[in-house]
C-alpha positions, 0 to 999 in steps of 0.5 A: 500500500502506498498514498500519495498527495501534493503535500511536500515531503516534509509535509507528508512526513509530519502528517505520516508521523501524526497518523501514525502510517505504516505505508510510505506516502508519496509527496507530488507536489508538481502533481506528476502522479495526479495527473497520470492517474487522474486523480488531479481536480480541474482548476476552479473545482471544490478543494482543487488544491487536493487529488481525488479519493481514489484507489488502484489495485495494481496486480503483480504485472504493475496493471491497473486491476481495479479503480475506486473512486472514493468520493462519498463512499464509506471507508472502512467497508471500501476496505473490506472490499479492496481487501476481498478483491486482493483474496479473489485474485490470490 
């Protein structure tokens, strides 16, 4: 598991530090990242200056397998479900 944001590496290690993560974070400030895997919000959009919620599964290969876009879902039952879907492909 990896995160990332557009918070600057000392940002993300300060954050990481407070939440306590145990998976490393991503800092993309130049939103490179967001970009590619289009979790960046056009200009003008609520809460432009933040990438989108999403997940991507990766399998072994480095392909997308599946791609869950977070906005307004539950947290902790997404988890359950990213975690079925790793159990059905294993």
């Amino acid at each position: 598991m990896v995160g990332a944001s557009f918070d600057t590496v000392a940002e993300q290690k300060d954050f990481a530090a407070a939440e306590g993560f145990p998976y490393p974070l991503i800092s993309d400030p130049d939103r490179a990242i967001g970009r590619a895997y289009e979790a960046e919000r056009d200009e003008g959009e609520d809460y432009a200056d933040y990438p989108r919620r999403i997940t991507y599964l990766i399998d072994p290969d480095g392909m997308i397998a599946e791609t869950y876009d977070m906005d307004g879902r539950d947290l902790e039952a997404h988890a359950s479900e990213v975690l079925a879907a790793i159990a059905e492909r294993s």
